[in-house]
N, C-alpha and C positions, 0 to 999 in steps of 0.2 A: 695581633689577630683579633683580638675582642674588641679593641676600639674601631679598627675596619670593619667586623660586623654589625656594632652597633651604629654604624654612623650607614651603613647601606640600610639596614631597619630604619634608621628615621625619614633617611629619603625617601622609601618605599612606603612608609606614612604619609609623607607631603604628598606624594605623588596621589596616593588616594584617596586624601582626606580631597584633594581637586576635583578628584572623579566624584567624590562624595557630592560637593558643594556646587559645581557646575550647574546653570541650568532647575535647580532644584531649589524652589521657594520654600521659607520657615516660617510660621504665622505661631504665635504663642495666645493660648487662653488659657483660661481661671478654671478649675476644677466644675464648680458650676456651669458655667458655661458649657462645656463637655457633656455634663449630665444629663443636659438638653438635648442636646445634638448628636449623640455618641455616632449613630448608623449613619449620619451625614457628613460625618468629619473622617470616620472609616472608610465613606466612599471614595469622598476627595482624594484622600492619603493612596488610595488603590489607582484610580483614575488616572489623577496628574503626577507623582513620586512627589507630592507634597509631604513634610518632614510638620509635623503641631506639635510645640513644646506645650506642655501641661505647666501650669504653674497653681501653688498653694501659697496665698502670706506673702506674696512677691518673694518666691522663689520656684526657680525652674525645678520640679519634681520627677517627671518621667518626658516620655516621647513617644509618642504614633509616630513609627518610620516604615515604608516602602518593605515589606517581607525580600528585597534586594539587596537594600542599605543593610538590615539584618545577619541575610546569608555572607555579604563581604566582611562584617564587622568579625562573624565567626572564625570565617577564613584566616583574616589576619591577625586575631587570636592566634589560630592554629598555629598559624607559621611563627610567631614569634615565640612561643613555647616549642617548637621544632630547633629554632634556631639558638635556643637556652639549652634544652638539652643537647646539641651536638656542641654548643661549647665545654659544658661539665661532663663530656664523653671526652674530650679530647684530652684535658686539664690530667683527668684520670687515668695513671700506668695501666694498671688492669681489674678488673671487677673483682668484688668482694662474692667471695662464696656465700650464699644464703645464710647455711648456720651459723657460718662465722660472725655474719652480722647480727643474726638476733642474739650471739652469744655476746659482742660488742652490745648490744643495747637493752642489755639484761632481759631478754625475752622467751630465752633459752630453759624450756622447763629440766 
């Protein structure tokens, strides 16, 4: 059951990392650079769903992404800690009574 979940989670990543990347230009600049142009490189990124990697030292740092790209990255966060939890729900006979756990985790004054 957990290798079929995980193996539908990764499809479900390929599948959006697609929708991610489709259609959607990446352009990387220098931290400098940025610091010039901040309000102009924000607009772009609004305008067109352009994606600027930030780079420091020739390495990629952060990212201006589409407040869209953002809100799906969340998502599918969400969902794959939904889908962690209902595997460690299943694994488990039945719930641990409160006390008994912080009695278990010496927390129990």
């Amino acid at each position: 059951m957990i290798a079929t979940e995980k193996t539908i989670q990764v499809t479900q990543l390929i599948a959006i990392e697609k929708t991610l990347t489709t259609g959607n230009t990446m352009s990387r600049m220098t931290t400098s650079e940025i610091r010039r142009i901040f309000t102009d490189v924000v607009n772009q990124v609004t305008q067109t769903g352009e994606r600027v990697i930030i780079r420091r030292r020739d390495r990629d740092i952060a990212a201006i992404v589409p407040i869209e790209d953002l809100k799906l990255i969340e998502r599918i966060e969400d969902e794959i800690d939904i889908a962690e939890v209902k595997i460690i729900l299943a694994d488990n006979e039945s719930p641990v009574p409160w006390e008994e756990a912080m009695m278990e985790l010496g927390l129990e004054k």
